[in-house]
N, C-alpha and C positions, 0 to 999 in steps of 0.2 A: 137885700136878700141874695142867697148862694142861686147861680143858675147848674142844677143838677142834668140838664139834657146832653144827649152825648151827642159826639159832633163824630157821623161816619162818612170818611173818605173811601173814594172809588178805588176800587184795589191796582196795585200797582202792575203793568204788564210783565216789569222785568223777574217780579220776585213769581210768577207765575209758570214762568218759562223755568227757570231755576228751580224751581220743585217737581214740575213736569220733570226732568234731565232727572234730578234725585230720584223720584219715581222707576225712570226706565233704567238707570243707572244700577238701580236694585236688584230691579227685573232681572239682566242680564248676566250680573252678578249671580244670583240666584243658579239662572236657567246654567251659568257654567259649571256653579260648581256642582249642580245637581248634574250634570253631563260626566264633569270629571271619575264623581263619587259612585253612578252607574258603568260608565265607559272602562275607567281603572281598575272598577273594586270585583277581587275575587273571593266569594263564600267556600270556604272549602267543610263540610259538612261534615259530622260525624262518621266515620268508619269509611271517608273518601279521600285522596291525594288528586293533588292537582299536577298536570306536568307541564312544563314548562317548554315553552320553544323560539326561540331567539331568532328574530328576523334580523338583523343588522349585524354584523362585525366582520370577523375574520371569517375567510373561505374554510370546509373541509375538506381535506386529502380526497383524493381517487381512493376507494374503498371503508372510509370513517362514514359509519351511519349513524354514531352518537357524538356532541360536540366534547371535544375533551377537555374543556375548561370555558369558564362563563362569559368570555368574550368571541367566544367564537357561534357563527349561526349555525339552527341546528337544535336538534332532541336536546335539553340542559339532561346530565346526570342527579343533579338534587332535586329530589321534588318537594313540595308545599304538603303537609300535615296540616289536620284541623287548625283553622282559625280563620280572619279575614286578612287578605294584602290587594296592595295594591299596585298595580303594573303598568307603564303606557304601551295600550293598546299599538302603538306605530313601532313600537320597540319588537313587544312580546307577543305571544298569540298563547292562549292555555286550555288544557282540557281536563276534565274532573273527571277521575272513575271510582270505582268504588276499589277499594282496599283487599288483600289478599285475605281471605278468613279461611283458616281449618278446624273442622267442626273436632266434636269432641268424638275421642276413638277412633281418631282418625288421623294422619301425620301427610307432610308436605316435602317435597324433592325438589331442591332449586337449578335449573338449566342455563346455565348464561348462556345469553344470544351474541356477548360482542365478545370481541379480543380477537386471539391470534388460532391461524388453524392448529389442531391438534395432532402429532406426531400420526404416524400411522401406529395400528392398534391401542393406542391409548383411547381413554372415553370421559377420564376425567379432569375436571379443567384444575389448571394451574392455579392457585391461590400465594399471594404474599404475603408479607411479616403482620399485616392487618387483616388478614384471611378474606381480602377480597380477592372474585378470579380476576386472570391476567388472561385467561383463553377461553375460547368456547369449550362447552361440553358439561359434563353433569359434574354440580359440587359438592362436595364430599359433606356427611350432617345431613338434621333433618329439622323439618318444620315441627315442633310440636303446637299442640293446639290451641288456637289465639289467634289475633288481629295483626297484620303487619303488610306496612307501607312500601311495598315492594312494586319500583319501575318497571311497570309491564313490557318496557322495549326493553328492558335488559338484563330479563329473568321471564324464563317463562315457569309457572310452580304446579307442578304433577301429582294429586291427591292420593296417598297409598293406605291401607290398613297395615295398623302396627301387628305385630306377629304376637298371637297368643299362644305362651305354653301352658296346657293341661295341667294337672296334677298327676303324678305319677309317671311324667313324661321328661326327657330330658334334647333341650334344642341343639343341636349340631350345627356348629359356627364352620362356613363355606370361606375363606378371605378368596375374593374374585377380584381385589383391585391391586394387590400388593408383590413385590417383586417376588419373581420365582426362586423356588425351592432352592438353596445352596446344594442338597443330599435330596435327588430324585428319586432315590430308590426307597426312601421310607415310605409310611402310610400316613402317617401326620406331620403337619410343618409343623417350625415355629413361631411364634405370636407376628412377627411382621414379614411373614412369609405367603406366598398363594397357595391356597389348597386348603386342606381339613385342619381346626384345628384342634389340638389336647383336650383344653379345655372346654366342656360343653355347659349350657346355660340352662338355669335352673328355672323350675315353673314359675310365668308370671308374663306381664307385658312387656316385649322389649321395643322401641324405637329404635329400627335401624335401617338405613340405607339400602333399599333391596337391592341398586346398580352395584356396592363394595361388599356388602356380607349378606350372605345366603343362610338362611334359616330352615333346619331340616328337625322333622319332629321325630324322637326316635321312643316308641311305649317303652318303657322299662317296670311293668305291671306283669302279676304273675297271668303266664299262658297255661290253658292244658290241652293237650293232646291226644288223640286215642289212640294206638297203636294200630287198631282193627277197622279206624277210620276208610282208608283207600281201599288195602286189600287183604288178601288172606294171608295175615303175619304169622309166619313160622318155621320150621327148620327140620331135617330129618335127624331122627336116634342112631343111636349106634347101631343098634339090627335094622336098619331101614326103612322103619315108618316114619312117616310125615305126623311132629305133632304140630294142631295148629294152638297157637297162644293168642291173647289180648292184652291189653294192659294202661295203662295212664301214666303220661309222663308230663308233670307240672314243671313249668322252666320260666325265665326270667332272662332280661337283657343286665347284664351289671351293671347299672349307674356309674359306676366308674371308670369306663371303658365301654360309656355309649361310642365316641365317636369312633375306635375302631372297629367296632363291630360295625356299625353303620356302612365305613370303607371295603368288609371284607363281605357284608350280606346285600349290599344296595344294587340287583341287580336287577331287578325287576321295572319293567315301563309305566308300572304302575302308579309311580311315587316311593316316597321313603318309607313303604309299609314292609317289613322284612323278615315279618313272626313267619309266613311259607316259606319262605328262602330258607330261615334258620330249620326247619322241620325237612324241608326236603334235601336239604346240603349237608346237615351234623347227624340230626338227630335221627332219622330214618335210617341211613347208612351205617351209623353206629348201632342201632338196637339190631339190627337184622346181622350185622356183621358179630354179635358178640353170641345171640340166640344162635348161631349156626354154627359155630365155634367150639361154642362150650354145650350148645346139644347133642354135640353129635361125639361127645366123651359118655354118656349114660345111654342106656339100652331107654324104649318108649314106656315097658314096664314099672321103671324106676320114678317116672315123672307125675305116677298113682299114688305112691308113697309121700307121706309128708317132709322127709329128711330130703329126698333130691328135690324135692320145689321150694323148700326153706331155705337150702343154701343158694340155688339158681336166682330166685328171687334177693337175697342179699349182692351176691357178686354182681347183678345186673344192675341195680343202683350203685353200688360200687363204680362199675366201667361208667355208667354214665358220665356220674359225676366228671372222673378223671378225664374221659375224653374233650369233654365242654368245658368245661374250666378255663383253660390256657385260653382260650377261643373268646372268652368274656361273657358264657351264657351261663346261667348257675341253674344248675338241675335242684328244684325243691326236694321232688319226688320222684319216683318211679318204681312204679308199682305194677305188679303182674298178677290180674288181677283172676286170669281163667287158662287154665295150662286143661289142651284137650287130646289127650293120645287117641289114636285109631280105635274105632271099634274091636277090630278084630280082636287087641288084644285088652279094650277096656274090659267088655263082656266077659273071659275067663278069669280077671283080676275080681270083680266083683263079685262073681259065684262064688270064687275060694273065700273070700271075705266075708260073706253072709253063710256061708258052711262051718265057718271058724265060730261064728257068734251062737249059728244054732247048736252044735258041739258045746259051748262055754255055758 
């Protein structure tokens, strides 16, 4: 007969100990590279950079607050974008911020913090053949609106509203960073010149630099005006009565010749609003200068008739026009709308004239 019973031996001390060591050998195993995988590992999260800072290498200069290349200790230039890395903590040290974001309708101005001091009067930094700066100060361009991974220690970024032009309006281009005028004595520079320039910009959004170009709104929509607004507009006759008149004069800035109208009317503290400037500087002086001129060629009599107010009223649009013109302000209209001689002598114009009809 087969003997089926099993024969069990007492277990061996050595192969006990030897799996024990397997065991803690595991363990250890384990607990390092769970130490490594926590200690190393950097999460850089959605819409965050990481920046980086290098405890060991090369010394920096007396005045370097950023390292200037990746062996030197010190703030690193390149930072970590989303994803996971990993770094020895004895080496590196890092810190996570959130990312530069510019909302919509809204625009960004970048400041370098490093490089070299900036000339006196100058403001804007240097940039090279890769349009990064080489100095402090503001850089030329603008953020528009999005996410971006931008070194907080080596930009700082300034949130502005984009410049909206109206309808019916035209923006007057300021250059405030660019070399001065060659010919100071004009009113507008040329395209890479500082000061005003030719050409003005049309309605809509523009992004632009508020530190390099300045944006000034100029209405180029029709104005009207009342002649009898302020005060008692009018002129003496030829026999020496005081008539007084009214009237409406509809005017416009030319689109064409916003920006030197803007240079020759922008005087007011107010801002670039220039429609009183234009009324009190052209157009007032002009209608009173022409009503006193050419009223005082016809007797007050005359101004009851239809013939001397038909033609006054033509020649008076007439002058307008001619005198605004050259100036860039385009007369619509103007129109005379109540021509009032003295009593004295309206009352015996209207008797003879109601004597005539009852006679007829």
């Amino acid at each position: 007969m087969t003997d089926n019973r099993v024969i069990v031996r007492p277990p061996n001390k050595a192969s006990g100990i030897a799996l024990l060591l397997a065991i803690i050998l595991c363990a250890m195993a384990f607990s390092l590279t769970w130490f490594v995988y926590t200690s190393f590992r950097i999460d850089v999260g959605s819409g965050e950079i990481a920046i980086l800072t290098r405890k060991i290498g090369k010394d920096l200069k007396n005045g370097e607050e950023i390292a200037p290349t990746p062996e030197h200790k010190g703030i690193q230039r390149e930072v970590l974008t989303e994803g996971r890395y990993f770094r020895n903590p004895y080496t590196w040290s890092w810190e996570v911020v959130k990312q530069v974001e510019v909302a919509s309708g809204e625009m960004g101005v970048k400041v370098s913090l490093t490089g070299d001091d900036l000339g006196y009067g100058e403001f804007l930094a240097h940039v090279d053949e890769k349009g990064e700066p080489t100095t402090k100060g503001i850089v030329p361009g603008v953020l528009n609106p999005g996410r971006y991974p931008i070194h907080p220690y080596l930009y700082a970024v300034e949130i502005h509203k984009p410049i909206t032009i109206p309808a019916g309006f035209k923006g007057v281009v300021t250059n405030l960073a660019a070399p001065l005028a060659k010919d100071s004595n004009k009113l507008l520079v040329e395209k890479n010149e500082r000061g005003v320039q030719t050409t003005a910009l049309e309605p809509g959004t523009h992004y632009v630099n508020p530190y390099v170009t300045r944006i000034d709104l100029v209405d180029c929509r029709s104005q009207r005006f009342n002649l009898g607004q302020e005060d008692d507009m009018g002129f003496p006759s030829k026999d020496g009565f005081w008539v007084s008149l009214d009237g409406v004069i509809e005017f416009r800035v030319n689109p064409e010749k916003a920006s030197e109208v803007y240079v020759l009317f922008n005087r007011s503290d107010n801002g670039p609003e220039i429609d009183q400037e234009i009324v009190q500087t052209v157009i007032m002086p002009n209608a009173r200068s022409f009503c006193r001129l050419q009223g005082s060629n016809s007797s007050g009599r005359e101004f009851i008739q239809g013939t001397t107010r038909t033609a006054f009223q033509e020649a008076f649009e007439k002058s307008m026009r001619e005198a605004c013109q050259p100036l860039g302000i385009e007369i619509i209209q103007a129109l005379i709308t109540t021509i009032r001689p003295p009593e004295q002598i309206a009352e015996p114009v209207r008797k003879r004239e109601i004597a005539k009809q009852q006679e007829l």
